[in-house]
PDB file with one MODEL, atoms N, CA, C and O in Angstrom:
MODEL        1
ATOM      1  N   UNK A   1     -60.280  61.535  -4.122  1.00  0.00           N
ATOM      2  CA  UNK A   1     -59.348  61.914  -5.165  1.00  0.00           C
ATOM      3  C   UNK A   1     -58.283  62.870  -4.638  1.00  0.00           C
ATOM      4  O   UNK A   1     -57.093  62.880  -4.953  1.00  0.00           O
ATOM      5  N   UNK A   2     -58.961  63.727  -3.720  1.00  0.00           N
ATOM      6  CA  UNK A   2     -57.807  64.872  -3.195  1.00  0.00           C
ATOM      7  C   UNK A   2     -56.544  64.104  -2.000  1.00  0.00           C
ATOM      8  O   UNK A   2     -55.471  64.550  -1.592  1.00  0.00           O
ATOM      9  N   UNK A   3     -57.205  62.904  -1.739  1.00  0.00           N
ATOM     10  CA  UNK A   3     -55.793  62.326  -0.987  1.00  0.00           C
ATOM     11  C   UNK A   3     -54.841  61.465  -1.992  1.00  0.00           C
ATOM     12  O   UNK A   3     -53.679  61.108  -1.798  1.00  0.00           O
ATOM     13  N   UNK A   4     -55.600  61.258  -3.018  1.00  0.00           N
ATOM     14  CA  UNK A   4     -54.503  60.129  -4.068  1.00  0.00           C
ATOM     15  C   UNK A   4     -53.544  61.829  -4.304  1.00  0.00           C
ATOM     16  O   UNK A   4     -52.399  61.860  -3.854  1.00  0.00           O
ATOM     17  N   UNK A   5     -54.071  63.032  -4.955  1.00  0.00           N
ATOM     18  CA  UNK A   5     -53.086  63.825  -5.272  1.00  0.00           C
ATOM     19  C   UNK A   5     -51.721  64.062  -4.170  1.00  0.00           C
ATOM     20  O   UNK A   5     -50.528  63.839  -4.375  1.00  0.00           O
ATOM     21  N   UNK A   6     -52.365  64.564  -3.025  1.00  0.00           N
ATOM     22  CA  UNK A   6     -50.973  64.195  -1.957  1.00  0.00           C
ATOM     23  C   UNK A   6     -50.396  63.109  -1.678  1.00  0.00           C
ATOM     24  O   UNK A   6     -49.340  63.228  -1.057  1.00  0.00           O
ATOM     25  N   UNK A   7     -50.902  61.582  -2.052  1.00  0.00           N
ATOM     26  CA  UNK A   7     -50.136  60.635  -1.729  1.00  0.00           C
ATOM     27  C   UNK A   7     -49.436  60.690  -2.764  1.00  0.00           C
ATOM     28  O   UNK A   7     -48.266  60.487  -2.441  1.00  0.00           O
ATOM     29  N   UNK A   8     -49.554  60.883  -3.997  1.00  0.00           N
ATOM     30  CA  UNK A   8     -48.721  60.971  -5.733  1.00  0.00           C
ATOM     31  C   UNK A   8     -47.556  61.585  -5.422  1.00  0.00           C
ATOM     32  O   UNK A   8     -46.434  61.079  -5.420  1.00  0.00           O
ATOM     33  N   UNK A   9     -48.108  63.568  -4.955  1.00  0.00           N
ATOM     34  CA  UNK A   9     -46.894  63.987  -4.933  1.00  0.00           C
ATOM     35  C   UNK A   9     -45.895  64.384  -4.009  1.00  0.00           C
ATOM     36  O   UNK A   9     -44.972  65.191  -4.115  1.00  0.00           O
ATOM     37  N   UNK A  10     -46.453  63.285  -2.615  1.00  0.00           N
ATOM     38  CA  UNK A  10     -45.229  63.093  -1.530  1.00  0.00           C
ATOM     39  C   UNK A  10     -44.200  62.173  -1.852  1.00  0.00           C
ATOM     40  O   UNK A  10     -43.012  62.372  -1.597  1.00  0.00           O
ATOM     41  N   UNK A  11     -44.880  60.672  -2.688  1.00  0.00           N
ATOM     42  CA  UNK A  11     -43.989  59.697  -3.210  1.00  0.00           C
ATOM     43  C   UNK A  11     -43.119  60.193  -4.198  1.00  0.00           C
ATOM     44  O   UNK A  11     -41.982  59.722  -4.226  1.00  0.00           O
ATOM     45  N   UNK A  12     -43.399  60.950  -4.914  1.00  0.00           N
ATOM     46  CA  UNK A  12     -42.664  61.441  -5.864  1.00  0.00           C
ATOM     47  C   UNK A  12     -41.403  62.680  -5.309  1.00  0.00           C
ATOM     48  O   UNK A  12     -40.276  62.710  -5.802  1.00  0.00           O
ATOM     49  N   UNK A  13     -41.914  63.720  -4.117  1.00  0.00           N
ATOM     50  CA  UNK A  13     -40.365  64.712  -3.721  1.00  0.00           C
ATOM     51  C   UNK A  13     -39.709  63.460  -3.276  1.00  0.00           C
ATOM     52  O   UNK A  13     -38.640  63.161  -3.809  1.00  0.00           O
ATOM     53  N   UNK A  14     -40.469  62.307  -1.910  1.00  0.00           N
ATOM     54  CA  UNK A  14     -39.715  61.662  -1.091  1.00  0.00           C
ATOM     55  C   UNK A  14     -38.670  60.533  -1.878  1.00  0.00           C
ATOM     56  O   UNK A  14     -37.716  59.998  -1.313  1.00  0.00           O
ATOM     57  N   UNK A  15     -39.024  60.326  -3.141  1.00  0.00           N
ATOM     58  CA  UNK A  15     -38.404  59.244  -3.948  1.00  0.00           C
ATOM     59  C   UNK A  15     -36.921  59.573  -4.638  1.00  0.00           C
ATOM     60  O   UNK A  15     -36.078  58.816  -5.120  1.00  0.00           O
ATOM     61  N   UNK A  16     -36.971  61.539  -4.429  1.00  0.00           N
ATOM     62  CA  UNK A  16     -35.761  61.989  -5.272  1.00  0.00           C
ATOM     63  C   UNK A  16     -34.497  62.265  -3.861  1.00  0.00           C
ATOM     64  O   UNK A  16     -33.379  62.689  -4.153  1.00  0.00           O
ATOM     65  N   UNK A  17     -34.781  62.036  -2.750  1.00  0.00           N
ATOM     66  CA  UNK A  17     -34.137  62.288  -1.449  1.00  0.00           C
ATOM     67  C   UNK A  17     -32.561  62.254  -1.551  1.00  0.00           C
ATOM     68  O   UNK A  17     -31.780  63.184  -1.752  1.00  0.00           O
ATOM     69  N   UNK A  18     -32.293  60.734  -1.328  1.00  0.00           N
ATOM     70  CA  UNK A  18     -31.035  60.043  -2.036  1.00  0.00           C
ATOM     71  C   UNK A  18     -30.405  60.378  -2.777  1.00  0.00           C
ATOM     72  O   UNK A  18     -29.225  60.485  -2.444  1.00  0.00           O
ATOM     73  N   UNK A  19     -30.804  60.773  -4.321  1.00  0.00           N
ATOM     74  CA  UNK A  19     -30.618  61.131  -5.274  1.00  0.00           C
ATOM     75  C   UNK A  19     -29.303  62.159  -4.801  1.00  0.00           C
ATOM     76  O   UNK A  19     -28.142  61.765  -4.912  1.00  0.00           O
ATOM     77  N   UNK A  20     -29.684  63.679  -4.200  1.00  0.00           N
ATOM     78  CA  UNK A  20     -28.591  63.946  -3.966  1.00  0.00           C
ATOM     79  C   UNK A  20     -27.607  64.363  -3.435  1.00  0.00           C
ATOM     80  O   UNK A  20     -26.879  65.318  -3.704  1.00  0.00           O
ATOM     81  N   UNK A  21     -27.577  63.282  -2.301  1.00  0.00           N
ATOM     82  CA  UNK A  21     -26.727  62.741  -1.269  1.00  0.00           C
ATOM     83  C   UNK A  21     -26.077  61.896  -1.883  1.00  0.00           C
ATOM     84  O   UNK A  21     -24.872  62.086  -2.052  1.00  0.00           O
ATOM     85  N   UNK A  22     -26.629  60.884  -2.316  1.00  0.00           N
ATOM     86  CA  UNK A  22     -25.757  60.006  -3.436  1.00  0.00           C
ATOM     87  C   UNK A  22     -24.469  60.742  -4.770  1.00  0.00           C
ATOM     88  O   UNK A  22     -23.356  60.306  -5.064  1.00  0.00           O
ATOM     89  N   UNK A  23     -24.956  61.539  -5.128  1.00  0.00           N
ATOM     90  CA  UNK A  23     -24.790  62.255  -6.238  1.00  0.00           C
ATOM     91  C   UNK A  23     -23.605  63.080  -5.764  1.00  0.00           C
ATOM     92  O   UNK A  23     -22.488  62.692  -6.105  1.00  0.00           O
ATOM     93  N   UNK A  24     -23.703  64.019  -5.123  1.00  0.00           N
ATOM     94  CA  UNK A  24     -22.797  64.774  -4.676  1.00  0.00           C
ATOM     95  C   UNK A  24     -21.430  64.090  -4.109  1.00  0.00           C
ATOM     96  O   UNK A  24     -20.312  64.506  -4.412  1.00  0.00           O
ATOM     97  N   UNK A  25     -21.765  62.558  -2.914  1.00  0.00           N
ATOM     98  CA  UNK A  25     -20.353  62.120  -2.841  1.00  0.00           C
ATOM     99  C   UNK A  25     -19.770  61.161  -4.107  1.00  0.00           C
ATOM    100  O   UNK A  25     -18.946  60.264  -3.929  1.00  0.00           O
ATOM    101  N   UNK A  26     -20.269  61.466  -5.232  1.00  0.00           N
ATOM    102  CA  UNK A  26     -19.335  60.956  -6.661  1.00  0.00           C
ATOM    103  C   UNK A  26     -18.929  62.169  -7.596  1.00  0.00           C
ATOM    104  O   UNK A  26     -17.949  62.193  -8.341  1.00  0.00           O
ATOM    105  N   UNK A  27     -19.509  62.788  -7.485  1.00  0.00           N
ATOM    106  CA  UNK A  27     -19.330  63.975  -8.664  1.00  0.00           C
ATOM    107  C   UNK A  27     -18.079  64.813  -8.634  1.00  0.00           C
ATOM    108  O   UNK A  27     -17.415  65.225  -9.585  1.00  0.00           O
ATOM    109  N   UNK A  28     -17.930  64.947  -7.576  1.00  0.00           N
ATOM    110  CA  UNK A  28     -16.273  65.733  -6.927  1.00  0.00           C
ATOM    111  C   UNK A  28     -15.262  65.102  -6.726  1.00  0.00           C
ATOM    112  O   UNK A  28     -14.975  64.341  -5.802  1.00  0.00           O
ATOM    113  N   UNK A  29     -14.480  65.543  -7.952  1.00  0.00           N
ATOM    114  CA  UNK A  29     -13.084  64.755  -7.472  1.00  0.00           C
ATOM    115  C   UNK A  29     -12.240  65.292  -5.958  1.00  0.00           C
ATOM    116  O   UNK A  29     -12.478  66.308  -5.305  1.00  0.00           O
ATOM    117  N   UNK A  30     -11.205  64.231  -5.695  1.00  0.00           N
ATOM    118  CA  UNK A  30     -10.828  63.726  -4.514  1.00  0.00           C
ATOM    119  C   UNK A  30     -10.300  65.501  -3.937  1.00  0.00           C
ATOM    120  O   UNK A  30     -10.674  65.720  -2.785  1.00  0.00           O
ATOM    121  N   UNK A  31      -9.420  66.838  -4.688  1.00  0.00           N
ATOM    122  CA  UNK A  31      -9.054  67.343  -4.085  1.00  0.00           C
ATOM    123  C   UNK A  31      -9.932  68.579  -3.792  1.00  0.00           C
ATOM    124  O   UNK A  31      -9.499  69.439  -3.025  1.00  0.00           O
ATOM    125  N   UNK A  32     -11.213  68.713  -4.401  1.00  0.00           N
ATOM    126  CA  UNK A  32     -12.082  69.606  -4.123  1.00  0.00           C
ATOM    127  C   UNK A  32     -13.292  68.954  -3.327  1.00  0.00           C
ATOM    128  O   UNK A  32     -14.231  69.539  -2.786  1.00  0.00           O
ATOM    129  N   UNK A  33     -13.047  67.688  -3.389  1.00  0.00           N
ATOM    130  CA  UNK A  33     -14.613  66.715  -2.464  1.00  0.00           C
ATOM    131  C   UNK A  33     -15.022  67.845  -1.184  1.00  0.00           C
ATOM    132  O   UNK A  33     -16.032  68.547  -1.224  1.00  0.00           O
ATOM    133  N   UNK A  34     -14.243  67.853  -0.310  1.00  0.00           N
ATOM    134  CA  UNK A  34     -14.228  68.567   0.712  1.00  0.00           C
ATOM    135  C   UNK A  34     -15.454  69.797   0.658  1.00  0.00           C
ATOM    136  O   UNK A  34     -16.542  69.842   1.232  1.00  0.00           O
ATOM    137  N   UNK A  35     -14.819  70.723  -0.241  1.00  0.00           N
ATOM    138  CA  UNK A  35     -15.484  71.971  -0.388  1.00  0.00           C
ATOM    139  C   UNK A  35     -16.705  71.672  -1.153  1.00  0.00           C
ATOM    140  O   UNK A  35     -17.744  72.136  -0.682  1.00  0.00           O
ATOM    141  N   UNK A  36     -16.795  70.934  -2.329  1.00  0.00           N
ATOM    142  CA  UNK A  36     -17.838  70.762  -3.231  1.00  0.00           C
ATOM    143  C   UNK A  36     -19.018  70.219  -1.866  1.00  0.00           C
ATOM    144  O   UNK A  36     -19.982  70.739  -1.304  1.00  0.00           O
ATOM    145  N   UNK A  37     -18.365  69.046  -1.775  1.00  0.00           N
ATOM    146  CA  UNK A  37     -19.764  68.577  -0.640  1.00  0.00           C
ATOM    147  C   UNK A  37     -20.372  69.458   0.031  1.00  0.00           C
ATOM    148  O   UNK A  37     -21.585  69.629  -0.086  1.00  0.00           O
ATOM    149  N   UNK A  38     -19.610  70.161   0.847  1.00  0.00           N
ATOM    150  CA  UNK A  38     -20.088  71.587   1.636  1.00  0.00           C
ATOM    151  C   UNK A  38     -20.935  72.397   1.043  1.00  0.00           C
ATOM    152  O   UNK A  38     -22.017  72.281   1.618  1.00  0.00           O
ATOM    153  N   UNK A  39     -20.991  73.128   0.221  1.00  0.00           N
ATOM    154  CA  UNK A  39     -21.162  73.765  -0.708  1.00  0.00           C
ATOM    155  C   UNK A  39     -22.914  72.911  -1.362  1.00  0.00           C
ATOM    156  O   UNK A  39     -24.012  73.466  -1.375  1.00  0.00           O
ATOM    157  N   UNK A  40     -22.721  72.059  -1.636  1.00  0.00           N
ATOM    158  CA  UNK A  40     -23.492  71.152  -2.246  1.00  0.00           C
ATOM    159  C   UNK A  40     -24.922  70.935  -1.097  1.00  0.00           C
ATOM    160  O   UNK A  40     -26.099  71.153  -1.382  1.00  0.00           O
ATOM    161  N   UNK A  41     -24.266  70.350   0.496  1.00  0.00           N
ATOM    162  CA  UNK A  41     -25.401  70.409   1.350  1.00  0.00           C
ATOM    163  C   UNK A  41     -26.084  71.722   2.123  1.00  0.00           C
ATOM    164  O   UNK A  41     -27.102  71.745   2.814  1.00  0.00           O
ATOM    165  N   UNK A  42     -25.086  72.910   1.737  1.00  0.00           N
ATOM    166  CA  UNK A  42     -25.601  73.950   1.552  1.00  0.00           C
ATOM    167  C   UNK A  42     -26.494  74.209   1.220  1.00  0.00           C
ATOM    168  O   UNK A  42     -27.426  74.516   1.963  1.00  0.00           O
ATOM    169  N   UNK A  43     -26.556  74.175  -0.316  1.00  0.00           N
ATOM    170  CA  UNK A  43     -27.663  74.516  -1.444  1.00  0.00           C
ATOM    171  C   UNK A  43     -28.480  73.803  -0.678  1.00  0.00           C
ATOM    172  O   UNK A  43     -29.241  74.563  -0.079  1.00  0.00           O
ATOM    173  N   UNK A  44     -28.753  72.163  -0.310  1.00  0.00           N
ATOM    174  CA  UNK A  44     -29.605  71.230  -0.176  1.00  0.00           C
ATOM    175  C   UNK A  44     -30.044  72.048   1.647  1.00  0.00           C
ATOM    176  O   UNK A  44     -31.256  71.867   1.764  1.00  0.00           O
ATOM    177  N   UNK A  45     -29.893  72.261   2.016  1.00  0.00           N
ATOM    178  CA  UNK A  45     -30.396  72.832   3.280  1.00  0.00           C
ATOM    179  C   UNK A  45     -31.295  74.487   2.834  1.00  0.00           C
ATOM    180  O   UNK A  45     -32.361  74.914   3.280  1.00  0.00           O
ATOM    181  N   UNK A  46     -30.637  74.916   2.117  1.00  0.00           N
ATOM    182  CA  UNK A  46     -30.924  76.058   1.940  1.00  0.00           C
ATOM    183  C   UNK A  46     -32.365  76.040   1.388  1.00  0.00           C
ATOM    184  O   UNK A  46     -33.393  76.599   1.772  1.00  0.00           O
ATOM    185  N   UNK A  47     -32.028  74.999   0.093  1.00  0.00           N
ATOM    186  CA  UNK A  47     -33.546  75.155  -0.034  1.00  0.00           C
ATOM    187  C   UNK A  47     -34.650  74.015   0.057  1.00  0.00           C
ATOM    188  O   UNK A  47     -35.565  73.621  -0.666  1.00  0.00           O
ATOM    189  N   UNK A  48     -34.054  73.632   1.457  1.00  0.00           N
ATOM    190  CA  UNK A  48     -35.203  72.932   2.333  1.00  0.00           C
ATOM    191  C   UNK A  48     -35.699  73.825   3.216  1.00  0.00           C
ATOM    192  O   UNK A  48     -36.455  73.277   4.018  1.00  0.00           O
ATOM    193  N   UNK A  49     -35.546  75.190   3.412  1.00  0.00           N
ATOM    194  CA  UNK A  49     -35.177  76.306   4.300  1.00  0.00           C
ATOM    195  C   UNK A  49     -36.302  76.814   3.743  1.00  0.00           C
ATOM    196  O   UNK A  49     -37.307  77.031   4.419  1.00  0.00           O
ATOM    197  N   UNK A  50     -36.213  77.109   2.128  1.00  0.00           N
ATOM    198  CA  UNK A  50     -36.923  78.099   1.126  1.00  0.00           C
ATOM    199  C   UNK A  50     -38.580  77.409   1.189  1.00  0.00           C
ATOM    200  O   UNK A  50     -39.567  78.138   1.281  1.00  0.00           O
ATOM    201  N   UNK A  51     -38.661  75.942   1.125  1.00  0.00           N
ATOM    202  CA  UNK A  51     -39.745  75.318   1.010  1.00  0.00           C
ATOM    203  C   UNK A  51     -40.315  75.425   2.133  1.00  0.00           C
ATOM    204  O   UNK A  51     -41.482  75.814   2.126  1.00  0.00           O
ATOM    205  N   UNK A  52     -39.523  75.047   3.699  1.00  0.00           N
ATOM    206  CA  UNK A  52     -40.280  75.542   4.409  1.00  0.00           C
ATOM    207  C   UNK A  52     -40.927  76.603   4.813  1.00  0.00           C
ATOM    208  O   UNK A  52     -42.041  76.536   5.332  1.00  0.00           O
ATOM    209  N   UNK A  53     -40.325  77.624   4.626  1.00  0.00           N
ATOM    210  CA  UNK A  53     -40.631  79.222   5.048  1.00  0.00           C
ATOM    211  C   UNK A  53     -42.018  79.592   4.187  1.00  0.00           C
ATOM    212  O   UNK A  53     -42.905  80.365   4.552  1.00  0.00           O
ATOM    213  N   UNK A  54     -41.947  78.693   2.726  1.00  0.00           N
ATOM    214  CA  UNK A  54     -42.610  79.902   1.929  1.00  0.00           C
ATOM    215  C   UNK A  54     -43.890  78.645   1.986  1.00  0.00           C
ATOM    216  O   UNK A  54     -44.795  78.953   1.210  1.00  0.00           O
ATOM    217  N   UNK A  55     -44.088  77.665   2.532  1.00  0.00           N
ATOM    218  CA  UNK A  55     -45.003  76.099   2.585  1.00  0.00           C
ATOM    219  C   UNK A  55     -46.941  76.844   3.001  1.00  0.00           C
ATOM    220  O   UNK A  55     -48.008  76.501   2.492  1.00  0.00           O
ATOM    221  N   UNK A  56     -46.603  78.137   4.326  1.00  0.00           N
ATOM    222  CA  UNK A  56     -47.675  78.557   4.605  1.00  0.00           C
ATOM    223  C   UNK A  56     -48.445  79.477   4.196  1.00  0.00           C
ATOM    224  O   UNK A  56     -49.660  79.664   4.247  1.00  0.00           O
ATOM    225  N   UNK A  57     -47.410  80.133   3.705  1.00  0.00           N
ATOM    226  CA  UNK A  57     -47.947  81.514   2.697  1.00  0.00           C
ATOM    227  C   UNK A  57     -48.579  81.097   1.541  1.00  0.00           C
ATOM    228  O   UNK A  57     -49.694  81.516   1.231  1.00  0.00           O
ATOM    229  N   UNK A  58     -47.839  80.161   0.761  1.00  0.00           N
ATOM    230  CA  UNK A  58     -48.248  79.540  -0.246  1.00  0.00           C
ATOM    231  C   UNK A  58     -49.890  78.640  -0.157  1.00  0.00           C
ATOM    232  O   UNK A  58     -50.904  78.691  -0.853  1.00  0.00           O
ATOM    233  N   UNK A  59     -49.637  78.131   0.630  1.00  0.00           N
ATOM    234  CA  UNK A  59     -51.000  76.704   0.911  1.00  0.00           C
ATOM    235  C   UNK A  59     -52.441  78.298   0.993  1.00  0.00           C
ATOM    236  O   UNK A  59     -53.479  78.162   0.345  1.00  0.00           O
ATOM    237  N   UNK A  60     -52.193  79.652   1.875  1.00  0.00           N
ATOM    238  CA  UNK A  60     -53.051  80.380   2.479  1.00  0.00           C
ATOM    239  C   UNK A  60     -53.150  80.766   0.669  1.00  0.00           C
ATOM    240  O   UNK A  60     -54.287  80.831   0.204  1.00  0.00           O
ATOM    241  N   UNK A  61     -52.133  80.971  -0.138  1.00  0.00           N
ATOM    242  CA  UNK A  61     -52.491  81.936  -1.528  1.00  0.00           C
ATOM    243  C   UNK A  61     -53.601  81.212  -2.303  1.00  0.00           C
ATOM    244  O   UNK A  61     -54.762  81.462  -2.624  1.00  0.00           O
ATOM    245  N   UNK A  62     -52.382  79.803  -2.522  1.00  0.00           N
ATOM    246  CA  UNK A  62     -53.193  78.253  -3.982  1.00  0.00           C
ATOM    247  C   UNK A  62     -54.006  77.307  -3.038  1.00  0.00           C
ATOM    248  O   UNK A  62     -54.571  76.387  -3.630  1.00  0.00           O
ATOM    249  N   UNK A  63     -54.144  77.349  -1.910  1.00  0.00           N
ATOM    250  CA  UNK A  63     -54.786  76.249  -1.046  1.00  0.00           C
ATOM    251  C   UNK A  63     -53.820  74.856  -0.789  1.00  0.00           C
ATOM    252  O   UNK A  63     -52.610  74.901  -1.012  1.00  0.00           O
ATOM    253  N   UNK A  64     -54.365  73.854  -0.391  1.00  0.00           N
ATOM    254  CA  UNK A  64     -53.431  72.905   0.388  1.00  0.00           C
ATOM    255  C   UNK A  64     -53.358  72.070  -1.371  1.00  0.00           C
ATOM    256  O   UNK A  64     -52.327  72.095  -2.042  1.00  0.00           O
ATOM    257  N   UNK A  65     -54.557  71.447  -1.807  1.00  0.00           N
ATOM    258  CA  UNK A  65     -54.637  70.867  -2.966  1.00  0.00           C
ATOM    259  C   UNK A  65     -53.406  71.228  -4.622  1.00  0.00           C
ATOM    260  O   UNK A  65     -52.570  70.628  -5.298  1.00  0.00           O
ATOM    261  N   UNK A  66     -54.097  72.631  -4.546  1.00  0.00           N
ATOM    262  CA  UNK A  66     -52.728  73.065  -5.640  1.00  0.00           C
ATOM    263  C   UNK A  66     -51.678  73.448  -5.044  1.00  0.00           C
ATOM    264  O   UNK A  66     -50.963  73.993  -5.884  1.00  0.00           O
ATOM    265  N   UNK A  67     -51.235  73.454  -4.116  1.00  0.00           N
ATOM    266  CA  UNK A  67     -49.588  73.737  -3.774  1.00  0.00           C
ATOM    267  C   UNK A  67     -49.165  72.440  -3.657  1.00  0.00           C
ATOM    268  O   UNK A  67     -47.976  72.325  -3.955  1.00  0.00           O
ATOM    269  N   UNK A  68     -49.838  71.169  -3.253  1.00  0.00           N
ATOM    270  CA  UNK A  68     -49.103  69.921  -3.645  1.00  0.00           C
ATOM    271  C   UNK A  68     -49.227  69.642  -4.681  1.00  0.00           C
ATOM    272  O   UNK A  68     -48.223  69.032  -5.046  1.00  0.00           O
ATOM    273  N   UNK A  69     -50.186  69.773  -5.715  1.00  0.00           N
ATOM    274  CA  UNK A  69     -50.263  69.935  -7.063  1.00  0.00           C
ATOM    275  C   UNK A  69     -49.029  70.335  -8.224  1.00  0.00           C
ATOM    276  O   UNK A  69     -48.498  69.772  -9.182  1.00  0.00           O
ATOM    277  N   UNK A  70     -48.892  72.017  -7.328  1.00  0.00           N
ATOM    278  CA  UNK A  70     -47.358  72.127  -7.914  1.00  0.00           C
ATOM    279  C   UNK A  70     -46.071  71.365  -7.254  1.00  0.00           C
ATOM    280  O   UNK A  70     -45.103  71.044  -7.944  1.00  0.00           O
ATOM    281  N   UNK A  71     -46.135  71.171  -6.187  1.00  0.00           N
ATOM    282  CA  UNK A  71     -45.143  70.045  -5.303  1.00  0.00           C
ATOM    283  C   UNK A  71     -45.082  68.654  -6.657  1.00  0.00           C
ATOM    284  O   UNK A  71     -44.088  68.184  -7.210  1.00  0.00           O
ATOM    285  N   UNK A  72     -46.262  68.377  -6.808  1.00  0.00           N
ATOM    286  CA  UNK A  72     -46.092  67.237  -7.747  1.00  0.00           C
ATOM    287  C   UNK A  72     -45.492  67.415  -8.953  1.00  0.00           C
ATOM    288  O   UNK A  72     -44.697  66.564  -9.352  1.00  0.00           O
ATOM    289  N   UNK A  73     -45.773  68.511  -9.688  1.00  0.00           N
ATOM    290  CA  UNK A  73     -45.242  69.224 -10.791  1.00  0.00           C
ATOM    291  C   UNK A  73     -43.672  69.516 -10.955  1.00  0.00           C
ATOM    292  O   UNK A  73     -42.874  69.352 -11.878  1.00  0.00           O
ATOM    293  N   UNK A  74     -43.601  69.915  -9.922  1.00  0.00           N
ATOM    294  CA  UNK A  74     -42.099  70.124  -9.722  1.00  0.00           C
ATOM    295  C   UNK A  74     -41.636  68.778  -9.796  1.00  0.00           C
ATOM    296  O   UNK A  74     -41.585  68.271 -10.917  1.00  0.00           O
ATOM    297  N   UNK A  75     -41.293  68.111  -8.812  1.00  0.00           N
ATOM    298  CA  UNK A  75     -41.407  66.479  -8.925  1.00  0.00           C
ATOM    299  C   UNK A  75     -41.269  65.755  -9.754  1.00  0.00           C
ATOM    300  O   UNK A  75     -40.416  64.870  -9.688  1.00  0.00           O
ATOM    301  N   UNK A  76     -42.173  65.933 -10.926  1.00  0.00           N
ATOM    302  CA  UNK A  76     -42.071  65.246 -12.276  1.00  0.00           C
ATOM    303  C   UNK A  76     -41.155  66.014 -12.983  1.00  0.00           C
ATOM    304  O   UNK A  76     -40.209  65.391 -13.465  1.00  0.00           O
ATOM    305  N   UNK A  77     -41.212  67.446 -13.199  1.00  0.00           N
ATOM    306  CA  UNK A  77     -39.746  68.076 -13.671  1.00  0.00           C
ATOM    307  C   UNK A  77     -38.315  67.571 -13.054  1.00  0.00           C
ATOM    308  O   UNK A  77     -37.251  67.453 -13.662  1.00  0.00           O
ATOM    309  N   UNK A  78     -38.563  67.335 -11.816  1.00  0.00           N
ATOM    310  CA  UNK A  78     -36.940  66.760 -11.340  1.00  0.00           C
ATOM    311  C   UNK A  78     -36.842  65.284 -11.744  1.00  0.00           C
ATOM    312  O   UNK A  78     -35.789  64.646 -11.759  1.00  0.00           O
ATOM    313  N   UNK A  79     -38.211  64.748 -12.113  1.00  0.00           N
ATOM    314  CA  UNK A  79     -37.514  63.283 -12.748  1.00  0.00           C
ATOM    315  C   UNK A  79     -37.160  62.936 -14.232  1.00  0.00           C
ATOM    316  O   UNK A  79     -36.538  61.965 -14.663  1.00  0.00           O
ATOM    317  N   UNK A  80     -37.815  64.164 -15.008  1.00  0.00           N
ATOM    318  CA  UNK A  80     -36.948  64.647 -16.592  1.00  0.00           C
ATOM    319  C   UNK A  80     -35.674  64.845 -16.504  1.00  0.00           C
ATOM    320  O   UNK A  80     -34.686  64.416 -17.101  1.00  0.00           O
ATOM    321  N   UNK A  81     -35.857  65.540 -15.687  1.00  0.00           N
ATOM    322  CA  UNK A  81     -33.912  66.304 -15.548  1.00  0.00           C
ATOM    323  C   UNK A  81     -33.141  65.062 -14.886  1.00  0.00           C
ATOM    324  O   UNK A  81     -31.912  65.137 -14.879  1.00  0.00           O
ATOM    325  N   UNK A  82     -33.565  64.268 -14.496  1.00  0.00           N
ATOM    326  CA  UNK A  82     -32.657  63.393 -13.826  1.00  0.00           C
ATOM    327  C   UNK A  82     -32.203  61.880 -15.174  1.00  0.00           C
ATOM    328  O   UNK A  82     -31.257  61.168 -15.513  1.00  0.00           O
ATOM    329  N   UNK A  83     -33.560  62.126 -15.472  1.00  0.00           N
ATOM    330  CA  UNK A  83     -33.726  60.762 -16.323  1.00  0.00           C
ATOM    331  C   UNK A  83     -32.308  61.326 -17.581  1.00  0.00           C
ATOM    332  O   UNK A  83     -31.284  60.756 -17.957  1.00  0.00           O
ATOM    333  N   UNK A  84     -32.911  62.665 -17.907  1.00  0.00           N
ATOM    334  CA  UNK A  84     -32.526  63.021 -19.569  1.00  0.00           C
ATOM    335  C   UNK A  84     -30.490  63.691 -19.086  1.00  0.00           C
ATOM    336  O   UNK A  84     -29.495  63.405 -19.752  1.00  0.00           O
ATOM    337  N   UNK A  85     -30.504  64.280 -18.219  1.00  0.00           N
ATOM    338  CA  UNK A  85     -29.396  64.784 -17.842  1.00  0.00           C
ATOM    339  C   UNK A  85     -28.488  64.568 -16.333  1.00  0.00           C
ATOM    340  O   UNK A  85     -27.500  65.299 -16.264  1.00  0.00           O
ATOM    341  N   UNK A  86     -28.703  63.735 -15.247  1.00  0.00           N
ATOM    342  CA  UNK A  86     -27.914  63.192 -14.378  1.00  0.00           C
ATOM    343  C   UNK A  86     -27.471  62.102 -15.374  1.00  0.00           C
ATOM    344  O   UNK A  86     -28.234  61.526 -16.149  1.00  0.00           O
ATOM    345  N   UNK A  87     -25.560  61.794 -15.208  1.00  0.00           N
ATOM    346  CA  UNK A  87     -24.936  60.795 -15.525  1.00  0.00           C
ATOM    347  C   UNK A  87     -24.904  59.468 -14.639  1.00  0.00           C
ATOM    348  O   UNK A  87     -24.931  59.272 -13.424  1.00  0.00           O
ATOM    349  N   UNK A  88     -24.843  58.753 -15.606  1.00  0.00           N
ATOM    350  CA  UNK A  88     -24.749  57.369 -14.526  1.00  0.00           C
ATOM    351  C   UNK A  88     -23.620  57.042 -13.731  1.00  0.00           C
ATOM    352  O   UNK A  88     -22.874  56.471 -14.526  1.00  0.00           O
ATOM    353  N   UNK A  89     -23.161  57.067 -12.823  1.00  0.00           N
ATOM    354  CA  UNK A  89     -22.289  57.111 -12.089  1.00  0.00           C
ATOM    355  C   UNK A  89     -22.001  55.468 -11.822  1.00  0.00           C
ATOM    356  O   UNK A  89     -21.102  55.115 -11.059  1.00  0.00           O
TER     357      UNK A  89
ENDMDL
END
């Protein structure tokens, strides 16, 4: 059972990837694209930065099980927000 939970909630961060890379080169019009994008893979680095740094501290606090647990959690919150509030482009 404890490997179906990490296989659930790897498919689920790895499924939102695209999302926004995709997203970001439509959302900005043509004379701010430039900066917005920047700006945009910023954030997206930054807090691939945040997840990594804080990945060991975390797993040593909640263990390996509930920190993908919340990995999954989160996950399903980013596919509300996407479903109910990303526009269709």
């Amino acid at each position: 059972m404890t490997s179906l939970k990490y296989v659930c909630s790897m498919a689920l961060k790895i499924s939102f990837g695209p999302i926004s890379w995709l997203m970001v080169s439509e959302i900005f019009p043509l004379r701010t694209r430039g900066k917005g994008i920047s700006l945009a893979v910023l954030t997206n680095f930054g807090s691939n930065a945040i997840v990594t740094f804080a990945f060991s501290p975390l797993k040593e606090l909640l263990g390996a099980e509930n920190l993908f647990l919340l990995f999954g959690v989160i996950a399903l919150l980013s596919l509300v927000f996407v479903v109910t509030s990303v526009p269709e482009t």
